[in-house]
C-alpha positions as CSV (number, residue, x, y, z in Angstrom):
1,X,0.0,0.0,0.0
2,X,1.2,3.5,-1.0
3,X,0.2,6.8,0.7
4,X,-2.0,7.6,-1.9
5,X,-4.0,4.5,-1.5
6,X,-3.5,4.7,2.6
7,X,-5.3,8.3,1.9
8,X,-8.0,7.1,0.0
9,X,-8.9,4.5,2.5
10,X,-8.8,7.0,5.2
11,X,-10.9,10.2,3.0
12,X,-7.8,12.4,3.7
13,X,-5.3,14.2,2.0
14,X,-2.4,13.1,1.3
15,X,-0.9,16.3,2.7
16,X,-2.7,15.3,5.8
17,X,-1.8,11.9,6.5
18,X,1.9,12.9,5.5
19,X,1.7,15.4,8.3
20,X,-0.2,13.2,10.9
21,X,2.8,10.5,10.4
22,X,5.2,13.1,10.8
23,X,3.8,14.6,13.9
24,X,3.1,18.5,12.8
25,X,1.0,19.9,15.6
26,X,-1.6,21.3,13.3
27,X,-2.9,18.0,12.7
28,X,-5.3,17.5,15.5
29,X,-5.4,14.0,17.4
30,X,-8.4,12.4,16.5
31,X,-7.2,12.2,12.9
32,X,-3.4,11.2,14.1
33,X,-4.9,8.4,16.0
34,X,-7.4,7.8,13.1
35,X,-4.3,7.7,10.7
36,X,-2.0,5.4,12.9
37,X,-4.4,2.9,13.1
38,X,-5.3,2.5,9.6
39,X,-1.3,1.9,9.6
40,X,-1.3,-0.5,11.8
41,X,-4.3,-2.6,10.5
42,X,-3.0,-2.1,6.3
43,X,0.9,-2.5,7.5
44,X,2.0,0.6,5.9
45,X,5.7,1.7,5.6
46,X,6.2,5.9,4.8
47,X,8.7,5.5,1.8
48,X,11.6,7.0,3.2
49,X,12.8,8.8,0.3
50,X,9.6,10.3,-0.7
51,X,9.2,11.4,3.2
52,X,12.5,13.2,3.0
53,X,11.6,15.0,-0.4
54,X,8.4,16.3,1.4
55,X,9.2,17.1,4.8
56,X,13.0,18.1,4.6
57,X,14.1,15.2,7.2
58,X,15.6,12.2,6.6
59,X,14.3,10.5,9.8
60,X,17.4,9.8,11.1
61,X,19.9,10.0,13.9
62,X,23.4,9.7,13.7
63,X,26.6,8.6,16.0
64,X,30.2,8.0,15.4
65,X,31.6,4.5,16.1
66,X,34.8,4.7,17.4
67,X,36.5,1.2,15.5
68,X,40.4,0.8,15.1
69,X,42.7,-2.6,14.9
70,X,42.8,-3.7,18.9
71,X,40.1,-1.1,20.0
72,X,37.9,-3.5,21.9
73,X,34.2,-3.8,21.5
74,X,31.9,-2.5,25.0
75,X,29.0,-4.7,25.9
76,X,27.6,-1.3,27.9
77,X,27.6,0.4,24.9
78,X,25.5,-2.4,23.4
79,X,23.2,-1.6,25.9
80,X,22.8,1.6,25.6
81,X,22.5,1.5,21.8
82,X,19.8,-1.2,22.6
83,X,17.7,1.7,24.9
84,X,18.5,4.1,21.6
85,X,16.8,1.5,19.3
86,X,13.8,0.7,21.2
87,X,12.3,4.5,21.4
88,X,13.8,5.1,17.3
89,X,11.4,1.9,16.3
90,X,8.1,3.2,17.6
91,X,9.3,6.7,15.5
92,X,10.3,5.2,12.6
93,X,13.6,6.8,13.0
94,X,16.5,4.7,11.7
95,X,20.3,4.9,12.4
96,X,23.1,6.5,10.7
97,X,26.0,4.6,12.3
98,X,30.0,5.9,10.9
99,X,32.9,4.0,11.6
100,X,35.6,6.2,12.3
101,X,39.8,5.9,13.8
102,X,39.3,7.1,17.5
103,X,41.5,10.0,16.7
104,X,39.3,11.0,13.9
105,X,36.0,11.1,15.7
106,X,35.8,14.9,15.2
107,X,36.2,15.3,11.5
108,X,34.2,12.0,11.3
109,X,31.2,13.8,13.0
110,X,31.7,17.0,11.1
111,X,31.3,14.7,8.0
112,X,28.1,12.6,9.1
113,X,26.6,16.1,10.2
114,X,26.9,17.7,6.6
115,X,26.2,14.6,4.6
116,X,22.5,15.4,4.9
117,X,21.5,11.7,6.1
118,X,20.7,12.3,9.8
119,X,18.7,15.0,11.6
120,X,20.1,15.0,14.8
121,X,23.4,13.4,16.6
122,X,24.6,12.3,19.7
123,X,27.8,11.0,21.5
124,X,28.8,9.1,24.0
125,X,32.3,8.1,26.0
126,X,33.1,11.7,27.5
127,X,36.5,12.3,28.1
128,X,37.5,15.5,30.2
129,X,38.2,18.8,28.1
130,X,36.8,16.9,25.6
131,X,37.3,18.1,21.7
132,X,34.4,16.9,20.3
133,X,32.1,20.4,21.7
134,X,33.4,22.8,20.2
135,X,32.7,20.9,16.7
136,X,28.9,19.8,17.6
137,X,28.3,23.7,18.9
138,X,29.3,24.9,15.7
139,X,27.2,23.2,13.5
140,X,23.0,24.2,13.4
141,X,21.9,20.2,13.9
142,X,20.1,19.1,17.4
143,X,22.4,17.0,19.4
144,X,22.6,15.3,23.0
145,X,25.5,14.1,24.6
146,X,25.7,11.0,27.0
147,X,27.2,11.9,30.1
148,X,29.4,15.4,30.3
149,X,32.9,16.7,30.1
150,X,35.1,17.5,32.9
151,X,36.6,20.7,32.9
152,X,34.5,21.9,30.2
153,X,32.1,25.0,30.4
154,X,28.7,23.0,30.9
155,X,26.6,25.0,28.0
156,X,25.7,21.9,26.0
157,X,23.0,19.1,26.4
158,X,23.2,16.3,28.2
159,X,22.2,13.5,29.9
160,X,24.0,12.2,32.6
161,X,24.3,10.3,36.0
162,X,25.7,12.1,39.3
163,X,28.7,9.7,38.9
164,X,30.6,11.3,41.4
165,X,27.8,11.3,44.1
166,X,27.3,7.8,43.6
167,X,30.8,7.2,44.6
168,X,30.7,9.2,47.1
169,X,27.3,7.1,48.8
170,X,28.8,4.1,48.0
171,X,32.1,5.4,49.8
172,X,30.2,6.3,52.9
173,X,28.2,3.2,53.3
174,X,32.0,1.6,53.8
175,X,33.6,3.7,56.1
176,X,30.2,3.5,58.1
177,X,30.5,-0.5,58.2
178,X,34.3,0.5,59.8
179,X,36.7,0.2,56.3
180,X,39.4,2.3,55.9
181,X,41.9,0.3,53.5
182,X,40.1,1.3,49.8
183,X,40.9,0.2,46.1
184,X,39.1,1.5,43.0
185,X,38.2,-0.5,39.9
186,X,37.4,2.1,37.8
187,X,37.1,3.1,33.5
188,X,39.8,4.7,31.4
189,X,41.2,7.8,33.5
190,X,40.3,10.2,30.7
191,X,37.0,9.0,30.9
192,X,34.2,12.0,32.3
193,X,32.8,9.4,34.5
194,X,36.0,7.9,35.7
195,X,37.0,11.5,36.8
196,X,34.0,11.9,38.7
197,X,33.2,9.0,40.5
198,X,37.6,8.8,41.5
199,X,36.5,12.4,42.9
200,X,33.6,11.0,44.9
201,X,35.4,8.6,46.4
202,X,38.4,10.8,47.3
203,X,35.7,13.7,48.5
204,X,34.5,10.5,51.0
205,X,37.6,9.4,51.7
206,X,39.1,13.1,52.6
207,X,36.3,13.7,55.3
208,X,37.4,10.9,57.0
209,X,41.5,12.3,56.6
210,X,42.0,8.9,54.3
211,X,43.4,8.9,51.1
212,X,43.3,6.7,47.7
213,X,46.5,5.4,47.3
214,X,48.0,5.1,44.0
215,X,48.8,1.8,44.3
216,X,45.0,0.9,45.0
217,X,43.6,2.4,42.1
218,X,43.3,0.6,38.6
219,X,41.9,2.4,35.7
220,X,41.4,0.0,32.5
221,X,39.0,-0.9,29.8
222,X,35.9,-2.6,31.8
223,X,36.3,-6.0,31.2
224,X,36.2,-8.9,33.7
225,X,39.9,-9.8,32.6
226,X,41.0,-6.8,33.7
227,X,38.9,-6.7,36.9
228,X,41.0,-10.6,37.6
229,X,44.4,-8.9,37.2
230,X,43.3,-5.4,38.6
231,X,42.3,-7.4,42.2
232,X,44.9,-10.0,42.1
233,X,47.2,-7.0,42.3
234,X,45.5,-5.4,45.3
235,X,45.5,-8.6,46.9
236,X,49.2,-9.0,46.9
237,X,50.0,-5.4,48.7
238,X,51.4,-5.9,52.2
239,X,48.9,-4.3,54.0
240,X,45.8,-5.2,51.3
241,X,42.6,-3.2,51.0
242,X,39.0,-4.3,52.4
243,X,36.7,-2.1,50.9
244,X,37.2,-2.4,46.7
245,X,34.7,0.4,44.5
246,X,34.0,-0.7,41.1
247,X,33.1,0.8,38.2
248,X,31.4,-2.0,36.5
249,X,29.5,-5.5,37.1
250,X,31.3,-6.8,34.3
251,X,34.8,-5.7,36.7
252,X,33.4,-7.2,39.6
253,X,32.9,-10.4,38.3
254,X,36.7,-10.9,37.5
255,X,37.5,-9.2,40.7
256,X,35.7,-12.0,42.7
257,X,37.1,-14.8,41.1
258,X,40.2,-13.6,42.5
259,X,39.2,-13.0,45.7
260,X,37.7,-16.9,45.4
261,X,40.9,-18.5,44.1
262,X,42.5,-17.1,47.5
263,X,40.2,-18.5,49.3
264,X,38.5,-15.5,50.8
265,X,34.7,-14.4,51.9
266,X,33.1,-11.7,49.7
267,X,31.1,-9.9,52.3
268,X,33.7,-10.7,55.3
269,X,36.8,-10.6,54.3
270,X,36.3,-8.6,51.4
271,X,33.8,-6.0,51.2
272,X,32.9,-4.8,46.9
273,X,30.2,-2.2,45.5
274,X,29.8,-2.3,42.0
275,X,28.0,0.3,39.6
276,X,25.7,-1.7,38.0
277,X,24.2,-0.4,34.5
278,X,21.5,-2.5,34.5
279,X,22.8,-5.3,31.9
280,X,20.6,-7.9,31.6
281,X,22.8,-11.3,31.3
282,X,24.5,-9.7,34.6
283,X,22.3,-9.3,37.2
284,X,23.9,-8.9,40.9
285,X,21.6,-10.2,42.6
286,X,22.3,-13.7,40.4
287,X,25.7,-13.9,42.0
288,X,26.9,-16.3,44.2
289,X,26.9,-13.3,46.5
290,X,24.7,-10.5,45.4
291,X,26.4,-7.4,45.0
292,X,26.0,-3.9,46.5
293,X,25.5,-2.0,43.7
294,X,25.0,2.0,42.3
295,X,22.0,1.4,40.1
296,X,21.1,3.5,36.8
297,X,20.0,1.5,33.6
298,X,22.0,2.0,30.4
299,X,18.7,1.2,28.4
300,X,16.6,3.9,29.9
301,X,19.0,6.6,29.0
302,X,19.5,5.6,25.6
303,X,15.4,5.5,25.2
304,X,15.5,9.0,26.6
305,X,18.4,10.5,24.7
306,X,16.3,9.3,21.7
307,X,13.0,10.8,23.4
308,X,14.6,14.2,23.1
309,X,16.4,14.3,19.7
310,X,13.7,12.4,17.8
311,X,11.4,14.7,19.7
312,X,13.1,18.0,18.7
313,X,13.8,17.0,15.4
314,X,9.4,16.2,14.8
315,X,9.4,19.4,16.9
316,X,7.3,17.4,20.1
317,X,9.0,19.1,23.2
318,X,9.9,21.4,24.7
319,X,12.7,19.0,26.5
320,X,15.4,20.1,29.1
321,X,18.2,21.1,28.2
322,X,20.3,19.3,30.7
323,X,19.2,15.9,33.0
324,X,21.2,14.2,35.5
325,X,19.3,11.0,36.9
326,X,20.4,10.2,40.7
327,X,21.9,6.4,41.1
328,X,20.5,4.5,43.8
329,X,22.4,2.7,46.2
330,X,21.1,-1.1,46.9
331,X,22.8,-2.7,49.8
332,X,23.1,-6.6,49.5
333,X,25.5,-9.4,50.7
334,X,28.3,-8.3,49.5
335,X,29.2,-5.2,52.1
336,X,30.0,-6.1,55.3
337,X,31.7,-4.6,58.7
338,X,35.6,-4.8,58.6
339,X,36.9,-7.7,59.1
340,X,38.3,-7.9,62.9
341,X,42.8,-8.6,62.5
């Protein structure tokens, strides 16, 4: 079925069943509703290139993929992507997804941005001072970014989590159950969210008059190979931490298969929060010892980020400019008092 026959059926216009599929206001909602469910019932699909002749979008959002020889894949990213996905589907938005060197995500945005296949962009992996906003400021095309840039003026939308408060609870519950020996698991250090939640944690530790030594913090990709080595490394310090922050499940689960090759209690000897973004073949709760976790889901962000660009590209708002979402903290087995020498 075309949109001329799908008007026919309907006794509309084309003009106005174009506009009720595009969401123009002027279109009143009777006749969307009317119009979306003779879709639903015929199986209509808009013709894409038609729809971008006549409305001037090309239903579309676009991000740069950062891919290089040795640049490892990220399941959170998957997740997020998946959040993305599920809001663009009941739009009919589709993807615009670049490859591009790490070093050339700037140009490569710059490029997708003036190719005229996307309406909106967004971006993801923050790095302090990061490069990238200055470019997406500059050009007139909606965009969001996922999380925010440390040390950079905050005059740019966003969505984010108050990373650096959440390590900050997390620290507290610890030193309240009597810990004072600390390690971090945490992302790459020029990461925005690896800078924030090593500043919650230091901000916790500092009102105590602790510190983070350097020798107990590991900053890697967030893998649970690296979460193995990074605690097997801890472990082997003369006077070994109790408490151990980390900035992923997918870190803790390597971290306590070393503690369990040792032969030591998670929970007693050993007490680990993990930030958990909600990935759903990792659940903490499913672990031989459910973890204490930090709690914000990957998904949901990615369905809002997508709420707000599809939704200011169809001209559906108004949206904030800026949102950061508050983690909760959910004690389980995992935390316990220090362990008595």
């Amino acid at each position: 079925m075309n949109l001329k026959q799908l008007s026919e059926l309907l006794g509309l216009s084309q003009t106005t069943v174009s506009r009720a599929l595009n969401g123009y206001p002027e279109v009143n909602e009777a006749t969307r509703e009317r119009v979306l469910r003779a879709v639903k019932e015929t199986g209509y699909r808009p013709n894409k290139a038609a729809q971008r002749l006549a409305t001037g979008k090309a239903g579309s959002i676009g991000l740069v993929m950062p891919t290089a020889p040795g640049h490892q894949s990220d399941v959170h990213f998957g997740e997020f992507l998946a959040g993305l996905g599920e809001e663009a589907v009941r739009h009919d938005f589709h993807f615009v997804i670049m490859p591009a060197d790490p070093d050339d995500e700037v140009a490569a945005l710059r490029r997708l941005a003036i190719s005229g296949n996307v309406d909106a962009l967004f971006v993801a992996y923050m790095r302090g001072h990061d490069p990238r906003l200055a470019m997406l400021k500059s050009l007139s095309m909606p965009f969001v970014v996922h999380g925010r840039s440390f040390g950079s003026e905050p005059d740019y939308p966003y969505l984010d989590i108050d990373n650096e408060a959440a390590f900050y609870d997390a620290a507290r519950l610890l030193l309240q159950l009597g810990h004072t020996r600390f390690a971090l698991m945490n992302g790459p250090a020029h990461l925005d969210f690896a800078i924030r939640r090593r500043n919650g944690l230091i901000a916790a530790l500092g009102e105590r008059g602790l510190e983070l030594a350097d020798d107990c913090t590991s900053h890697t990709v967030m893998t649970d190979e690296e979460g193995l080595i990074a605690m097997e490394r801890f472990l082997q310090l003369p006077d070994r931490p109790t408490a151990i922050l980390c900035s992923s499940t997918v870190l803790a689960l390597g971290a306590i298969r070393a503690v369990n090759q040792v032969g030591l209690k998670l929970g007693e000897d050993i007490s680990l929060i993990a930030h958990d973004d909600v990935l759903p073949l990792l659940k903490p709760e499913n672990f031989s010892v459910p973890l204490t976790t930090t709690r914000s889901s990957l998904r949901a962000a990615g369905v809002r980020i997508a709420q707000r660009l599809i939704g200011t590209v169809k001209q559906v708002g108004p949206f904030p400019e800026q949102e950061l979402w508050k983690t909760e903290l959910i004690v389980r087995a995992s935390t316990g008092p220090v362990p008595q020498s």
